[in-house]
C-alpha positions as CSV (number, residue, x, y, z in Angstrom):
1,X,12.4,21.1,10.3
2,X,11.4,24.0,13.0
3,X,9.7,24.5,16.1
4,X,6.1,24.6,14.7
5,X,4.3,28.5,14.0
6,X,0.9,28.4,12.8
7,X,0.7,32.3,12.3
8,X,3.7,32.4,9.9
9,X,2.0,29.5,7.9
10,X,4.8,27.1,8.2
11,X,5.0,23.6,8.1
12,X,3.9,21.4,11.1
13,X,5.4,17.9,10.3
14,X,8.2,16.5,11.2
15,X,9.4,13.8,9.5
16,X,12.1,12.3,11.4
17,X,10.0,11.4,14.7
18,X,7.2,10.4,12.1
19,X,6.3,6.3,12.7
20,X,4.8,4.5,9.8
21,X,1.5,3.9,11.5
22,X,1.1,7.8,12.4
23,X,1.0,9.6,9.4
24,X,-0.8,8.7,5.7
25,X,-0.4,10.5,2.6
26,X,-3.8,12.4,3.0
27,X,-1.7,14.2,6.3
28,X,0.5,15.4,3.6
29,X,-2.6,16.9,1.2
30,X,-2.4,21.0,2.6
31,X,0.8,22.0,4.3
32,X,0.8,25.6,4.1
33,X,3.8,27.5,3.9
34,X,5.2,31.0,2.6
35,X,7.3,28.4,0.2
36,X,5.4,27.6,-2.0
37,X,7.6,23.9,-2.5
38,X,8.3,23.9,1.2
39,X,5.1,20.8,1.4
40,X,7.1,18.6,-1.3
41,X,10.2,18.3,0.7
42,X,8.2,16.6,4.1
43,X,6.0,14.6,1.9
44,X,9.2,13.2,0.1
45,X,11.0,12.2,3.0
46,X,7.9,10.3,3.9
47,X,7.6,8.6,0.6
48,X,11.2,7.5,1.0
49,X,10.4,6.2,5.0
50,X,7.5,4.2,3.4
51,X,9.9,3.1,0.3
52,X,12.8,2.3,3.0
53,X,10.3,0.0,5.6
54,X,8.7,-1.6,2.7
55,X,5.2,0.3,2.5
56,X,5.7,2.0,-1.0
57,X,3.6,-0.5,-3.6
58,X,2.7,3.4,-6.0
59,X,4.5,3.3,-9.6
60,X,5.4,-0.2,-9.7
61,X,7.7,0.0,-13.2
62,X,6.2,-2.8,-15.5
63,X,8.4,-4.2,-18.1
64,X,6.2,-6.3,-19.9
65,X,2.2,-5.9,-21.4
66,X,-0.1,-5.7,-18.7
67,X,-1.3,-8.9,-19.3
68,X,-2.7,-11.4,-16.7
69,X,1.0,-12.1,-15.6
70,X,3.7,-9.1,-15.7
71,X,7.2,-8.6,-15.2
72,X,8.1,-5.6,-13.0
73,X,11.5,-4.2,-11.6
74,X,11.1,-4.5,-7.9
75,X,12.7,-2.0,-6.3
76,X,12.7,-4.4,-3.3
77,X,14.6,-7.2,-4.3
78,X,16.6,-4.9,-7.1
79,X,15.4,-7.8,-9.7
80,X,13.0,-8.3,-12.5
81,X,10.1,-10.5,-11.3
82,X,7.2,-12.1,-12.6
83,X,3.1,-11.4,-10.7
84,X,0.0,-12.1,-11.1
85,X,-1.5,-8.7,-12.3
86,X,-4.5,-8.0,-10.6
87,X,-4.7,-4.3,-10.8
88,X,-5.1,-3.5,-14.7
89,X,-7.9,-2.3,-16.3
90,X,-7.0,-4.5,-19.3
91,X,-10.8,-6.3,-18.8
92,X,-10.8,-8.4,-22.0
93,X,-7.3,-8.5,-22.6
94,X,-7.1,-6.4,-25.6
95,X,-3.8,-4.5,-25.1
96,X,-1.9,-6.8,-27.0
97,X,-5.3,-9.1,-28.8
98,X,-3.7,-9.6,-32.2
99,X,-6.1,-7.2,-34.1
100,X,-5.8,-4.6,-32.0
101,X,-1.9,-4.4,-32.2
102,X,-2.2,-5.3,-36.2
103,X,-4.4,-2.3,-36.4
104,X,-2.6,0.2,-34.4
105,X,0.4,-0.8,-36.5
106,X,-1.5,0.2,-40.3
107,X,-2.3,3.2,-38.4
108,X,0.9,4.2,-37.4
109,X,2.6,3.3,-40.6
110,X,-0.2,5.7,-43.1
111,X,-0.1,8.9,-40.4
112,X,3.1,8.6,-38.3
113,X,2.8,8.7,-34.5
114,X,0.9,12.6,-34.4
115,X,-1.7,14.0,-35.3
116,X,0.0,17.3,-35.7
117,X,-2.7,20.2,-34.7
118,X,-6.0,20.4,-32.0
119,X,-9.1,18.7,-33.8
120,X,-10.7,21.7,-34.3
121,X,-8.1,23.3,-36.2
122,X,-5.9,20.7,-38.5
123,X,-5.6,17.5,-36.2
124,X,-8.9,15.8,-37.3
125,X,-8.0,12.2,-39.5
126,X,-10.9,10.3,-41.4
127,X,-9.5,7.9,-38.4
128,X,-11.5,9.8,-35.7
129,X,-14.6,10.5,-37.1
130,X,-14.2,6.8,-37.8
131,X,-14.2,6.3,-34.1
132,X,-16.3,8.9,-33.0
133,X,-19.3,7.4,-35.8
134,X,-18.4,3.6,-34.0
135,X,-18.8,5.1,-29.8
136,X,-21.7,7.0,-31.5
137,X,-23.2,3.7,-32.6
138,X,-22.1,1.3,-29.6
139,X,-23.7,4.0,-27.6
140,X,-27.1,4.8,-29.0
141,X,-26.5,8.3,-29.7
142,X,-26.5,10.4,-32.8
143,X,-22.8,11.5,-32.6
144,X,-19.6,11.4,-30.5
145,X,-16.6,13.4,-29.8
146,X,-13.2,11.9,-28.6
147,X,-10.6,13.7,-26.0
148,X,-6.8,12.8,-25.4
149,X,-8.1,11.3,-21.7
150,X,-11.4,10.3,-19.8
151,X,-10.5,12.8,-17.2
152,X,-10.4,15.5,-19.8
153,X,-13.8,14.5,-21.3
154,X,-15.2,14.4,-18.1
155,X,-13.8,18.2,-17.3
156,X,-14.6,19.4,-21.0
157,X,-18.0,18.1,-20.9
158,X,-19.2,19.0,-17.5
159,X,-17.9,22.6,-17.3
160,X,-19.0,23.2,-20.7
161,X,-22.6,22.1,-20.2
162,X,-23.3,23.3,-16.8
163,X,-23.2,27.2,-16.3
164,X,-24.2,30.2,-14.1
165,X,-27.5,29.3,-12.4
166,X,-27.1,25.6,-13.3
167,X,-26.4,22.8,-10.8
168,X,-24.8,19.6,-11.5
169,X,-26.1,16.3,-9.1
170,X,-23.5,13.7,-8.5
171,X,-23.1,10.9,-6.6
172,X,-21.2,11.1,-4.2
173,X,-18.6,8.6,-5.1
174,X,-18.8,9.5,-8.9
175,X,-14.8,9.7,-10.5
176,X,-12.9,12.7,-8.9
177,X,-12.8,13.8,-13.1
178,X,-16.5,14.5,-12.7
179,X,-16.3,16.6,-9.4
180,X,-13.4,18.8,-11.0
181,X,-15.0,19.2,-13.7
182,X,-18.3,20.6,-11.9
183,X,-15.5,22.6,-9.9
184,X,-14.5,24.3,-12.9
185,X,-17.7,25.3,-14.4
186,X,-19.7,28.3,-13.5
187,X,-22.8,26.4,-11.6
188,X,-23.2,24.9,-8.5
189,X,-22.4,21.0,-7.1
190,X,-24.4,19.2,-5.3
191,X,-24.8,15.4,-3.8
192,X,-26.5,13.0,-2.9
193,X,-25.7,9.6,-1.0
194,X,-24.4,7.0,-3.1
195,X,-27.1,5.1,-4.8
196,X,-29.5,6.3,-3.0
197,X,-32.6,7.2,-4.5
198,X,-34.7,8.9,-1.4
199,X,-31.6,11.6,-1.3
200,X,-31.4,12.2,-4.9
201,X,-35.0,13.5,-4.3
202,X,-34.1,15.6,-1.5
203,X,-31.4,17.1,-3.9
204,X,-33.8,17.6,-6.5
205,X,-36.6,18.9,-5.0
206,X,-34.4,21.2,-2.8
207,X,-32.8,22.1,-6.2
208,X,-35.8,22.7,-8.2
209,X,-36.8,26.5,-8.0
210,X,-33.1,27.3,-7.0
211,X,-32.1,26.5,-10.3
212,X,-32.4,26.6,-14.1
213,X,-30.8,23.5,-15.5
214,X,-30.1,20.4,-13.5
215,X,-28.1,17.6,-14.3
216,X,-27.9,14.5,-12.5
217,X,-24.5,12.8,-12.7
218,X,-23.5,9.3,-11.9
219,X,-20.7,6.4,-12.8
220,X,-22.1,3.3,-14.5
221,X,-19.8,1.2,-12.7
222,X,-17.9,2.9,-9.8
223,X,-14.7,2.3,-9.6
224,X,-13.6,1.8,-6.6
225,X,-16.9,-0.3,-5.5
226,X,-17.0,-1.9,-8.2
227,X,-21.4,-1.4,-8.2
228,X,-23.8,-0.5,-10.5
229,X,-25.6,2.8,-10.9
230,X,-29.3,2.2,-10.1
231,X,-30.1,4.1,-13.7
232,X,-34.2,3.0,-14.1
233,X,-35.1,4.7,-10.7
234,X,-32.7,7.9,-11.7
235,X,-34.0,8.1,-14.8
236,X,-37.8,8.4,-13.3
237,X,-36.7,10.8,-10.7
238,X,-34.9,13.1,-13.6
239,X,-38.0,12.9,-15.9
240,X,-40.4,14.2,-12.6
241,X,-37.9,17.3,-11.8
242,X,-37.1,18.1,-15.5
243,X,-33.3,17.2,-15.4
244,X,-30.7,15.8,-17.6
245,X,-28.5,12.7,-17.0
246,X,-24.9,12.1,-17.6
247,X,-23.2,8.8,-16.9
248,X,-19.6,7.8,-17.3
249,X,-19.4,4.9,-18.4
250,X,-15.3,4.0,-18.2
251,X,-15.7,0.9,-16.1
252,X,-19.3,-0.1,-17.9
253,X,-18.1,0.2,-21.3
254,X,-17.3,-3.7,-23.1
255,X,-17.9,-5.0,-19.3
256,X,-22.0,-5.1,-18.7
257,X,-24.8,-5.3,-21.0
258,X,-25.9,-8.5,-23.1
259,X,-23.3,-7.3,-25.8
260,X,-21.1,-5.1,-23.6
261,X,-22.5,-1.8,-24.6
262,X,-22.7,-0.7,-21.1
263,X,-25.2,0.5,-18.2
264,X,-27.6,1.4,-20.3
265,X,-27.6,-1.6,-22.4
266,X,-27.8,-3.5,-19.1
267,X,-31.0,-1.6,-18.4
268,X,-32.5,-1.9,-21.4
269,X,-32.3,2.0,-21.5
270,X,-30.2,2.7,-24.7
271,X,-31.4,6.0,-26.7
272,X,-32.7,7.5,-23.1
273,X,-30.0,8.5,-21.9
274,X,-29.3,12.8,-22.7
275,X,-25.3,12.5,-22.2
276,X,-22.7,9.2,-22.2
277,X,-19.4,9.8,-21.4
278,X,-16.6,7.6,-20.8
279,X,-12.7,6.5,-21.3
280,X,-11.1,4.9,-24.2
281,X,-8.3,3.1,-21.4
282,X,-10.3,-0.1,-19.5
283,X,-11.8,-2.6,-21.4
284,X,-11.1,-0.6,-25.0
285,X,-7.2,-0.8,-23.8
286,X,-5.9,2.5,-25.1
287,X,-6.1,5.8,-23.6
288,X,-8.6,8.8,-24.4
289,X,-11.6,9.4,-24.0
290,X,-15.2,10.2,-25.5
291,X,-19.0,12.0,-24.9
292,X,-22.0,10.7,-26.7
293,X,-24.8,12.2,-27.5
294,X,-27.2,14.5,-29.7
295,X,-25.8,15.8,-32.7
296,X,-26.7,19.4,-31.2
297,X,-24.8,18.5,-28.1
298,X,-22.0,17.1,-29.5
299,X,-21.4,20.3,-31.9
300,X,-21.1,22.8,-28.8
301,X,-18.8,20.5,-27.3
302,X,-16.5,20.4,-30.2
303,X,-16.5,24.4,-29.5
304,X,-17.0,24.6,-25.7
305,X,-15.0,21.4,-24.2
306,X,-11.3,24.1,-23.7
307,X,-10.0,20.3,-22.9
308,X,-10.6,19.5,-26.5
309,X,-10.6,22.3,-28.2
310,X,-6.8,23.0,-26.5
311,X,-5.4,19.4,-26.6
312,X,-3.9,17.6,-29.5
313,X,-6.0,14.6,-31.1
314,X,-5.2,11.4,-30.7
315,X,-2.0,10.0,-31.8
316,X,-3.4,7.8,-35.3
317,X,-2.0,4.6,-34.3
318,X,-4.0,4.3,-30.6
319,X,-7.1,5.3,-32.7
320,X,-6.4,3.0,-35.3
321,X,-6.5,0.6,-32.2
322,X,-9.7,1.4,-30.7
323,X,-11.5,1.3,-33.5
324,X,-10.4,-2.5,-33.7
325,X,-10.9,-3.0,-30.4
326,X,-15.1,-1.9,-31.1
327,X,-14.7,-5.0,-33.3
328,X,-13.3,-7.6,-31.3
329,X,-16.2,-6.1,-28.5
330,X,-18.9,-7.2,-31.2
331,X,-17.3,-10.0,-32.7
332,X,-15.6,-11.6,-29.6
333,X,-18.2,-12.3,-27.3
334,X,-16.3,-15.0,-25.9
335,X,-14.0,-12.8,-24.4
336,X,-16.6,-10.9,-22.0
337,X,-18.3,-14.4,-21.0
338,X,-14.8,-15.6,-19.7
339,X,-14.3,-12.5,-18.1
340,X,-18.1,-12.9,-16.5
341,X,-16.7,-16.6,-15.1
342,X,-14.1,-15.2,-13.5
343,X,-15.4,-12.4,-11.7
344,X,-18.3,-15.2,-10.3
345,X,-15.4,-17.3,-9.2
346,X,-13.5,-14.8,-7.6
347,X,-16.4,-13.0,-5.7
348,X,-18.1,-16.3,-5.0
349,X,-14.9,-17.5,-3.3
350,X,-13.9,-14.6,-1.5
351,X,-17.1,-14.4,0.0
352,X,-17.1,-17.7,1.0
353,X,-13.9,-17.1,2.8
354,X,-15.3,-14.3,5.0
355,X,-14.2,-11.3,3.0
356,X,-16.2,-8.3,3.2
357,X,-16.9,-7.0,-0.7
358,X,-19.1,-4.5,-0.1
359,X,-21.8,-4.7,-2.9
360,X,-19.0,-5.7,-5.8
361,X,-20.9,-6.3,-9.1
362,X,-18.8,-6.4,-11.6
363,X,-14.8,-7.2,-12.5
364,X,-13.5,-4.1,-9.6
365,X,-13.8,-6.1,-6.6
366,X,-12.8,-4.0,-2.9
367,X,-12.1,-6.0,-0.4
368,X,-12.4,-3.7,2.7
369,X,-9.6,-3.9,5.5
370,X,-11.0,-0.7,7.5
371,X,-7.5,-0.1,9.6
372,X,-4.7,1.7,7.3
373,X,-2.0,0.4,9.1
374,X,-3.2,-3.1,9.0
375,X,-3.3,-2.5,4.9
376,X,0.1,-1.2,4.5
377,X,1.3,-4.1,6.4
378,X,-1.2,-6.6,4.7
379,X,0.0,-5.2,0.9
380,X,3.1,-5.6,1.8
381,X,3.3,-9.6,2.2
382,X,0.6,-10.0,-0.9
383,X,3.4,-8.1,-3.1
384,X,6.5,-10.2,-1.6
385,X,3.7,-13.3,-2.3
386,X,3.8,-12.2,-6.0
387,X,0.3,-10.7,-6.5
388,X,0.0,-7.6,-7.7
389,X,-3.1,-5.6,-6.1
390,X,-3.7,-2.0,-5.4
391,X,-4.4,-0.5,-1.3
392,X,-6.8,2.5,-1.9
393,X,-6.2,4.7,1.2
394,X,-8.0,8.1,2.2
395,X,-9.1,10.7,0.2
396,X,-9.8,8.2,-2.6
397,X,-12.2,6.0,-0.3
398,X,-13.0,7.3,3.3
399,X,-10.6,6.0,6.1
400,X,-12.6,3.5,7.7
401,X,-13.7,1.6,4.5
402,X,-9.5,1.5,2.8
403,X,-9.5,-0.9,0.8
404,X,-7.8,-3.9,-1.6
405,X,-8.9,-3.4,-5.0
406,X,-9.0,-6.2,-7.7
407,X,-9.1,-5.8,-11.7
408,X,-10.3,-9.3,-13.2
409,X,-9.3,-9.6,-16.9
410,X,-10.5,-11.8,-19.2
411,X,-7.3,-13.7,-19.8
412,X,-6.7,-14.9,-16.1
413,X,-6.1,-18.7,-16.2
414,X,-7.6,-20.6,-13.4
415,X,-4.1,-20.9,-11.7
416,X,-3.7,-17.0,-12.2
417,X,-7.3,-16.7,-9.5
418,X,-6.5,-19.4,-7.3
419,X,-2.9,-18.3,-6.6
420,X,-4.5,-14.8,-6.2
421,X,-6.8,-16.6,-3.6
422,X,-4.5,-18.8,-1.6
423,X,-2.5,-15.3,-0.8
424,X,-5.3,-13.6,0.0
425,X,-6.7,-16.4,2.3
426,X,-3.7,-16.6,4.2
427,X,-3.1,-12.6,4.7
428,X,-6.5,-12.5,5.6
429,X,-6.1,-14.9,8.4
430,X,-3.0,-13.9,9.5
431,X,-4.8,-10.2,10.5
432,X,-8.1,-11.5,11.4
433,X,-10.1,-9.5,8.8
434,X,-11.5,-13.6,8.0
């Protein structure tokens, strides 16, 4: 690349004299340049100096269930090998539970693999409403509406609902689907400090002549801290300044609550919540996602949400899966307690080992490194070790707090968690984060 010129917009990186150490993927976020694909060619040549010194641990290609234990292809060792999977959202293990598959397969064979229109037009089976009445009744609320992903519920709901002369509350770490979809609305975003109830009150109270309709917006379970939205106190605060509440509930949903119906089940706050949205992909093991709420909310949804009323339903043969995946939630109990035992044992251990967890609550646990380079070069001996674990680097979590993130699943065997822990001991030690 060139010598660098700032007032003809061109790119400033160059990748050759670039050391693994110096530059992260977030350096690579805004490279302007008349071109409007000059910023992919820098950023791949980076990707392949991470790939060719052993740093590149994105799109791992599985080629088995993500189960407790998966095959992948390593690109590595140019061979299939086996890991301990700790990075799925699988929590309860239903990807390939027997009445889920069985299910999905009756499904498939009545409708074929499409639905064949939008819902809204001629892609609606008896199959969805089917779902959409079960999420409607898990959740407490009068009616549902399913979407092709959580992120595109999250973007349909939250620009529908919020408008001109609206704002819209969030957390600050809420889901990035949240964020955009306040970004694509017509109101206006604001934040307050993560969990923090004294500056959601600031924000409200700044908020409250400024605007006509407020809505508060949080994650049940965040997902990258793996904590638990404070929901009692919001709740109070919303009633006192007049504004709504919407909680995504993707990481919440068949994890918390006495029967795994989620935060507010955990809270005793079922029915008081105005909107609960959340993803069909984590512990429900299929992909989608769905809003719950009033019947009068749901309806302008179905005509307001352009992410559902412009996306294809979902294929009949994931629904018919979901829907038996609500079952086994109800009917399999067992399932969530092992899950619970788990997450106890692994939290309970790392602690003990000197790990810092931040406040980890449920089955995401972070393990916080706080130096990037000393992740990239910790993840890369815990995948030759034959655990698989995500690094979450800046702009996902802020620099100083980049991160390990864990996924417990139900189905982890004993020896599954204390392999995972020897590793993680001995990395640890080796770079003095214990």
């Amino acid at each position: 690349m060139g010598q660098n010129n700032k007032e003809k917009g061109e790119s400033t990186i160059n990748i050759s004299t670039t050391n693994i150490g110096d530059k992260n993927l977030s350096d690579f976020l805004e490279l302007p340049d008349r071109d409007i694909l000059a910023k992919t060619r820098p950023f791949y040549e980076f990707t392949e100096t991470l790939f060719s010194q052993g740093f590149h641990h994105w799109h791992r290609i599985l080629t088995s269930p993500s189960e407790r234990r998966v095959k992948i292809l390593d690109r590595y060792t140019n061979t299939e090998r086996e890991m301990v999977m700790m990075a799925s959202n699988n929590y309860l293990g239903l990807t390939t539970h027997p009445r889920v598959k069985e299910a999905a397969r009756r499904a498939l064979e009545k409708f074929g693999i499409g639905a064949g229109s939008v819902p809204l037009l001629g892609g609606t089976l008896d199959l969805h409403r089917e779902l959409e009445q079960k999420l409607a009744e898990m959740k407490g609320c009068e009616d549902a509406i399913i979407f092709t992903s959580g992120y595109s519920s999250n973007v349909g709901c939250v620009s529908a609902l919020v408008r001109k002369g609206d704002v819209a509350i969030n957390d600050r770490l809420n889901h990035a689907s949240l964020i955009d979809g306040c970004r694509l609305s017509g109101g206006t975003l604001r934040a307050f400090c993560h969990n923090d109830m004294e500056s959601l009150e600031k924000v409200l109270a700044s908020c409250d002549r400024e605007f006509q309709g407020k809505l508060i917006i949080v994650d049940g379970v965040f997902s990258m801290d793996g904590d638990i939205s404070p929901l009692p106190e919001i709740k109070k605060l919303a009633d006192k300044y007049g504004a709504k509440i919407m909680i995504d509930e993707a990481h919440a949903t068949g994890v918390i609550g006495e029967n795994g119906r989620g935060t507010p089940e955990h809270f005793q706050m079922e029915g008081q919540i105005d909107v609960v949205a959340g993803t069909l992909s984590k512990a429900l093991a299929g992909v989608g996602g769905f809003v719950a709420s009033s019947r009068e909310v749901v309806n302008y949804l179905r005509f307001y949400a352009r992410s559902y009323m412009f996306s294809t339903a979902l294929p009949p043969a994931v629904t018919g899966g979901l829907i038996a995946a609500l079952d086994v939630i109800q009917t399999e109990p067992e399932l969530r307690r092992k899950l619970w035992q788990n997450i106890d044992y692994m939290i309970g251990n790392l602690k003990k080992m000197g790990f810092n967890l931040g406040n980890a609550q449920t089955a995401i646990i972070p393990i916080i490194i706080g130096d990037e380079k000393t992740l990239k070069l910790m993840s890369k001996e815990i995948h030759e070790a034959g655990i698989f674990v995500n690094s979450v680097y800046y702009p996902a979590v802020p620099k100083k707090l980049c991160r390990l993130r864990l996924s417990l699943m139900a189905t982890h065997t004993q020896e599954d968690l204390d392999d995972t822990l020897a590793v993680l001991e001995r990395v640890g030690r080796k770079y003095g984060l214990i």
